[in-house]
N, C-alpha and C positions, 0 to 999 in steps of 0.2 A: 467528459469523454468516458465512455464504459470501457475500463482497462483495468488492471491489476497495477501495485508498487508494491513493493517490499519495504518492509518496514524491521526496523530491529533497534532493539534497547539499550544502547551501549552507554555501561554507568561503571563510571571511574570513579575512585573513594578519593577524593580529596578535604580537607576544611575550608571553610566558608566561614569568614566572620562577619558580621552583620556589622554592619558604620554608622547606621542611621537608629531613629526611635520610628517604631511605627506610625504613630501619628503624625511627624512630621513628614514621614514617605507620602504617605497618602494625601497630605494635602499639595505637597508638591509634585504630585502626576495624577490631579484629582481628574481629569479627562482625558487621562490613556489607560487602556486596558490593557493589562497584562500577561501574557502567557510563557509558554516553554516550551521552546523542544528539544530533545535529550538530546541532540545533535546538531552540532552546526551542517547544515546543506552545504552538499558536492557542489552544486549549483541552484542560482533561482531562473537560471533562462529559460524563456518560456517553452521550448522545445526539446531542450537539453538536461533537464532536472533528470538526475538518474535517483531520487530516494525519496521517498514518504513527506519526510521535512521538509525537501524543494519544493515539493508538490504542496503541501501547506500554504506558502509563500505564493504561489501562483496562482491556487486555487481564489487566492483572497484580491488578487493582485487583475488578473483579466476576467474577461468579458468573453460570451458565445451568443450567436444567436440566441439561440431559445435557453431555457434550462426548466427543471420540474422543481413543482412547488416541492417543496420537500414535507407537508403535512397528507397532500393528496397524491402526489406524484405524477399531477398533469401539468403539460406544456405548456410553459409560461413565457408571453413574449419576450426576448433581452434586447440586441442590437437592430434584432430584426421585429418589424411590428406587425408584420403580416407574414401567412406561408400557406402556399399552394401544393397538392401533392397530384398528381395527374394520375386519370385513371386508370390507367396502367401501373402503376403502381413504377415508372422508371423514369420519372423527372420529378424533381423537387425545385418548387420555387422561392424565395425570400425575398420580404422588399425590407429595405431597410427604413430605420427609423429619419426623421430629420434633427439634425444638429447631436448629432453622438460624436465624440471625440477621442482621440488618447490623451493619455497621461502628460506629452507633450504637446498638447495647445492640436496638434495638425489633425482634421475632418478624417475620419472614416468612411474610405473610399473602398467600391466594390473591386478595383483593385485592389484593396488590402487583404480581399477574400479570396480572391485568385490566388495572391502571392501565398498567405498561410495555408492553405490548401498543396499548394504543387510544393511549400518546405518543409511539411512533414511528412511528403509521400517520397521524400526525393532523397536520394540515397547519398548525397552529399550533405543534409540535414539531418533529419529524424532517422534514416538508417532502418537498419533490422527490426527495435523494437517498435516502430510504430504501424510499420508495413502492413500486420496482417489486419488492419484496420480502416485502412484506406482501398484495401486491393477490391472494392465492389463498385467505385465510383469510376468513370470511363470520360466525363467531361465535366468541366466547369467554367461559365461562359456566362459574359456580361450579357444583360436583355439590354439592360438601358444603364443612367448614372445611379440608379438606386435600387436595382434589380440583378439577383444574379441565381442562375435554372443550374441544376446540378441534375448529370445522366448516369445513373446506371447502368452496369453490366449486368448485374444478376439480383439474385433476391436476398442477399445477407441480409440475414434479420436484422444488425445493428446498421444497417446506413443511417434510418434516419439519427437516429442516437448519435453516430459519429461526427455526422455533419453538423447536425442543431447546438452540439455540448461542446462541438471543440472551439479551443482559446483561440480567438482571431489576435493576431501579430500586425504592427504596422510594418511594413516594408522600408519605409524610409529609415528603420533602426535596423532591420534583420535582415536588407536586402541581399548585402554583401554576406554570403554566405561564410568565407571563408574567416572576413572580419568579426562575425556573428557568434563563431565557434569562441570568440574569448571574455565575448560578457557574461559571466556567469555567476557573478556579482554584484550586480543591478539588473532592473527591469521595466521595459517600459510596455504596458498595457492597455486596457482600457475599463477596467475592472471599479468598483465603489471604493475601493482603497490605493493609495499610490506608494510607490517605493519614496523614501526621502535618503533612508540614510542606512549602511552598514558597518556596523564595527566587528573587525574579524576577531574570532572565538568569544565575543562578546554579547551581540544584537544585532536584530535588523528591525527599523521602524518603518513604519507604513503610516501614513495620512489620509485620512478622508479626502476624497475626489469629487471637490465641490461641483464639478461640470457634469458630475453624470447623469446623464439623464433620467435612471431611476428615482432622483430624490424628487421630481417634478410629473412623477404619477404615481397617480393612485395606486394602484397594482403594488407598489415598493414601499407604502404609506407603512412606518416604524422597521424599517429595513435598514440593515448597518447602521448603526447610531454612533457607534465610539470615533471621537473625533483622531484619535489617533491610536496606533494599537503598536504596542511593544515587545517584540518575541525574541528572551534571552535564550543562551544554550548552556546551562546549567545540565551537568552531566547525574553530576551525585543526587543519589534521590533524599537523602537525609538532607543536603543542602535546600532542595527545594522545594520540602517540609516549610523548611525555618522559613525561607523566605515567601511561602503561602502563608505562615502561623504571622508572623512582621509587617504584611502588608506589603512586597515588595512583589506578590505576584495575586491575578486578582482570580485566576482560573489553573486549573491542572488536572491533566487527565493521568487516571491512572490504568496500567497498560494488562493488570491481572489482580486477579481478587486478593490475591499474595497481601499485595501491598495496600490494595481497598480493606481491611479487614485486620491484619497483622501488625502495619505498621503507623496507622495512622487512626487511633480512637480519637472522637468525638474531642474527649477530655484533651488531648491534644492539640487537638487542632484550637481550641477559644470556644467561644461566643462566637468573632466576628468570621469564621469558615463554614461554610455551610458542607456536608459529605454526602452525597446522592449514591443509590442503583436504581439505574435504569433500566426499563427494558424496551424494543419500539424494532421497526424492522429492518434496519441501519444492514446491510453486508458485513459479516463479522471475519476476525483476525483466525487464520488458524498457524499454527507450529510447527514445525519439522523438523526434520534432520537428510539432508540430503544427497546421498551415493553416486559418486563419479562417476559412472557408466562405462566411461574409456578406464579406468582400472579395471584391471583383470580380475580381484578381490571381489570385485562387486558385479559380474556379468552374470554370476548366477542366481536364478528367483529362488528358489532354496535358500540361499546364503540368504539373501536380503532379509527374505521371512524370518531367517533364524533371528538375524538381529532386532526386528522389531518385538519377538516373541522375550527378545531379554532386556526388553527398555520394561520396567516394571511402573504403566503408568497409572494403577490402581491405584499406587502405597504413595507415588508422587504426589498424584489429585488431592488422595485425601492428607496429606502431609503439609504441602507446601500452598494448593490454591484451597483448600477446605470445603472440596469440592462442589465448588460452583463451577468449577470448567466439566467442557464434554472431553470425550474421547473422541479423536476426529478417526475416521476408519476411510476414508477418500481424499480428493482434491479440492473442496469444500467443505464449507463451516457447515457443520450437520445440522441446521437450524434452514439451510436454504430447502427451496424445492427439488432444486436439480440434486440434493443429494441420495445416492445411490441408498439402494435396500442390502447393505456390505456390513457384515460385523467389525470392528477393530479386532487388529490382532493385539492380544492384551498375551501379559506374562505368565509363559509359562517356559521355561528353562530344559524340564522334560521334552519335551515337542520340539524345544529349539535344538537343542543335541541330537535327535534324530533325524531332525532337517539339515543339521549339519557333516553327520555321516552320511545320510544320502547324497550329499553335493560331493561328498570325497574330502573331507577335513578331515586331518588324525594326526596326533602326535609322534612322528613315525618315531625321530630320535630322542624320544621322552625329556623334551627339554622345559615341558607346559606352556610351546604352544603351536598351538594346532600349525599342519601345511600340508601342502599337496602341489601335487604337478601339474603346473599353468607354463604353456606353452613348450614345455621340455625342460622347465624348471622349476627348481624346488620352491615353492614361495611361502614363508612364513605367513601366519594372516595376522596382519600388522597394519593398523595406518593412522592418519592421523584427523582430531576433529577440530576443524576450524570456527571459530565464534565470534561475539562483536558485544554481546552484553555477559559482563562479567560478573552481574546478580544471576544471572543462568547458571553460573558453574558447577553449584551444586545438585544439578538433574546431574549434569555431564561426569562429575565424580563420583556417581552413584553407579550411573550405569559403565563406569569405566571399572569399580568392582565387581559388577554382575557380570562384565565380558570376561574379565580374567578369571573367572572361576571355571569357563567351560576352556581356556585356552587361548584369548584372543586378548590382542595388545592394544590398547587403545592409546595414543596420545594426547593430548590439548593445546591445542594454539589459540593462545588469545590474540588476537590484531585490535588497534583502534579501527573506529569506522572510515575514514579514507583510507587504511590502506587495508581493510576486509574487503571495499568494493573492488582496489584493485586486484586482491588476492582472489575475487571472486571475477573478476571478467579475466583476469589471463587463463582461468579454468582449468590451472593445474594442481588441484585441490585434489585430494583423497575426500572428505564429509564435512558439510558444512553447515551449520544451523542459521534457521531462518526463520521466517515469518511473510507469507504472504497475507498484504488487505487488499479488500475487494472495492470498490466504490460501485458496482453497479447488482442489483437485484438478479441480471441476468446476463450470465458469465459467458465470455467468448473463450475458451482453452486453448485456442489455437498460439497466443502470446506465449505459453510455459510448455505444453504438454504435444505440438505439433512438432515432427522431426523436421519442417522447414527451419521451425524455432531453435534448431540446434546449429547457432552459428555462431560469426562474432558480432557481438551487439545484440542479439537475441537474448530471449530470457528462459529457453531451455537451456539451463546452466551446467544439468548434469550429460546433456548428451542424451538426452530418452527416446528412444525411438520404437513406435511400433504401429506397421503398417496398419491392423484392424482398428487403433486409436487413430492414427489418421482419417479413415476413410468414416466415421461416424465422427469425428467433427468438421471434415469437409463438407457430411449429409446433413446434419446439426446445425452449421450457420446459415446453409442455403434454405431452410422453415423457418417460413414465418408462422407459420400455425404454432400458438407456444408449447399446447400440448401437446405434438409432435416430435416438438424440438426438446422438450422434458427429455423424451424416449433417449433419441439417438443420443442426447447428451450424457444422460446417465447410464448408456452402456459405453460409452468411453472413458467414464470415469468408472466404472467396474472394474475394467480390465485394468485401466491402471493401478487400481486397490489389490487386484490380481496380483501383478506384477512387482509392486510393489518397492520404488524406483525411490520411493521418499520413505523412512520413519516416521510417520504421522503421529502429533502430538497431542496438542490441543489445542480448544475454541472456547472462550469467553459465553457464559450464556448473557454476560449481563453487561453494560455501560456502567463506568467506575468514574464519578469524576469530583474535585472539591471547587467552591466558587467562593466568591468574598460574599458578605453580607450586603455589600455596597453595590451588587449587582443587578438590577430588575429584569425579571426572569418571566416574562409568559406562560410558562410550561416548563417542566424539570426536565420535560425532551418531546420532540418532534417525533412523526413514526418514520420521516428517512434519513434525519440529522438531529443533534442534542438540541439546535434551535439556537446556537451561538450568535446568528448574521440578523435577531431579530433582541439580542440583551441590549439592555444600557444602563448605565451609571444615573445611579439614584441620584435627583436631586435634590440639594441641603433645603 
């Protein structure tokens, strides 16, 4: 499904001792592969996953219709083995395959596609966030028992996308909506791997899905191979060094060049870790810092621009990533097409202070720090920044010097990650740092940056709103022509660079990741994915 997750790196320092000899680890999980994520998942439900991580586990776990080869990026049959588009361009048809299953044993029935269809558009299920994703499709209706025609309202560019990528659900697990809402700790799919087992703040394993039908065509010939895959949540990253360098983890990505470069040499890691950069045309991560909107502090674009102008991310880039990151200057990883022709506002402190008395900042009762009169009162400009990965801190104590210099009080709240999510959906946040990734080449904005998206369960989080960004990505989704839809898109992300709603940080130019020696690897990466769903375990 073409959508946006947020992703964020939340690493707690604790010790880790190792229990085992490496050689003995490895022969004793010599046909599971191993990985990480710095988090344990909100959720793995197939609907319900609100983080990155969830989404990991799902992505691995169900099955869609179609999906794209990830070398070429064309449409590859999945559940469905044929598809019809009529010439009109306002029905879509799918026949499905024969003997496709889920994970528990029961046939995938075109009821199953009715039901996952009407529970992610249904405001009792999937809710706010999936909404603006569904709103182009008007019917979905059985032809026959192996056939089902999907109508159209209008011409959103992403239907077919929506329709062909999204995770089919069986209903006999998720029918019960309300009973639905609490599996969020297993999963059942129909995906090349199965859920088997979770251990909370520990692991979740997943098994190869002997029944699926891709191991039985050609098309999927050397696809998912690991008979069983192990993903622990190992938060410290020096812990999951050791256990890459031990053999107790067989893959790890790393999330910035920081750590690709700084903490992890060659000589480190063995003989048996191999250290990769990649580069290939993947949607990349970018960084932010995000302004409440519904605070008072932050309604002026003045203000905001002052604050980007005193995030100093020249001396950062080159300090901390050794500048292999970009300056992101929009809503978009600057590597995409759709990203706008916008400079970043880079550091300059002079410029921020007179964008800050133009907005009416001053220290009237010479205390150092800045205030002015919002609403008929006095308001210090004070507030606080909220986070989730605590190897960030020190961007955020750099630039919490740079702010007190000109007069402005900056706080730090660290949260773990359950309860940043919650501290981030109750939306009574002053600034929040984040990280949006993209999975799709070609971005729909309406999810973060449309003021429908500004509700509860939506993922305009700050509240942003602005009629001329609305009406060019209402114009925007409804092009199909893509260089059309380049246009409108990047004048909505203009204005929002205009605007200036986020402190924009940075984007990775490159894929960071280390693998075991014991891995057989095709390619060091794919042009739309590193190529993981095609590795396997050497044999002795």
């Amino acid at each position: 499904m073409s959508k946006l997750v947020f992703l964020l790196s939340s690493i707690i320092c604790f010790n880790f001792v190792m229990a085992q000899e490496p050689q003995n680890i490895a022969n004793a999980n010599n046909d599971i592969f191993r990985m990480n994520l710095e988090e344990e998942p909100n959720s793995i439900h197939p609907i319900l996953w609100s983080d990155a991580y969830g989404y990991e586990v799902v992505n691995m776990t169900c099955d869609s219709l179609l999906s794209r080869d990830n070398q070429t990026s064309e449409w590859k049959p999945r559940l469905a083995e044929k598809w019809e588009v009529s010439a009109d361009k306002k029905q879509i048809t799918f026949t499905l395959r024969e003997n496709i299953k889920f994970h528990n044993g029961q046939p995938i029935t075109v009821q199953d596609i009715l039901f996952t269809f009407e529970a992610f558009a249904s405001d009792k299920m999937g809710g706010n966030r999936w909404k603006p994703f569904f709103e182009g499709i008007s019917k979905v209706e059985a032809v026959n028992d192996k056939t089902v025609r999907f109508t159209l309202k209008d011409t959103y560019f992403n239907n077919f996308n929506v329709i062909a990528e999204n995770f089919i659900i069986p209903k006999s697990i998720y029918g019960n909506f309300s009973d639905s809402k609490t599996k969020h700790k297993s999963i059942v799919c129909s995906g090349p791997y199965m859920f088997s087992k979770y251990e909370k703040e520990k692991m979740i394993e997943l098994k190869r899905f002997d029944s699926w039908y891709g191991f039985k065509d050609a098309a999927w010939k050397n696809y998912y191979n690991f008979p069983s895959i192990q993903i622990s949540f190992v938060k410290d990253y020096n812990s999951q060094i050791e256990k890459l360098k031990n053999g107790e983890l067989d893959y790890l990505s790393f999330s910035n060049s920081d750590r690709y470069i700084k903490k992890t040499s060659a000589a480190d890691l063995g003989k048996e870790v191999l250290k990769l950069k990649v580069i290939n045309k993947m949607p990349k991560d970018y960084s932010f810092i995000g302004w409440n909107m519904k605070k008072s502090i932050f309604q002026d674009k003045a203000t905001r621009k002052a604050l980007a102008h005193l995030f100093n991310r020249q001396e950062m880039n080159k300090k901390f990533r050794f500048n292999l990151a970009e300056l992101v200057s929009a809503p978009i990883y600057p590597q995409s097409d759709y990203a706008p022709k916008v400079k970043p506002l880079v550091y300059d402190p002079i410029l921020a202070k007179k964008l800050l008395t133009e907005a009416g900042w001053a220290d009237t009762n010479h205390d150092g720090v800045l205030d002015k009169i919002i609403d008929g009162q006095k308001t210090d400009f004070k507030f606080s920044l909220a986070y989730a990965a605590k190897e960030n801190e020190k961007y955020w104590i750099l630039y919490k010097e740079d702010l007190k210099k000109v007069g402005i009080e900056m706080g730090l709240k660290f949260l773990d990650w359950g309860n940043y999510i919650k501290f981030l959906n109750d939306g009574n946040f002053d600034a929040v740092a984040m990280r949006w990734t993209a999975s799709s080449i070609d971005p729909d904005p309406k999810q973060i940056w449309h003021s429908s998206s500004a509700v509860q369960g939506g993922s305009n989080y700050i509240s942003y709103h602005n009629p001329q960004v609305d009406h060019f990505i209402d114009e925007g989704r409804m092009e199909i022509d893509r260089s059309k839809r380049l246009q409108q898109i990047q004048k909505a992300y203009e204005l929002i660079a205009d605007d200036a709603p986020y402190l924009f940080l940075f984007s990775e130019k490159y894929d960071f990741y280390a693998v075991s020696s014991r891995i057989q690897r095709p390619k060091d990466t794919l042009n739309y994915s590193l190529g993981i769903e095609t590795w396997s375990i050497k044999k002795k």
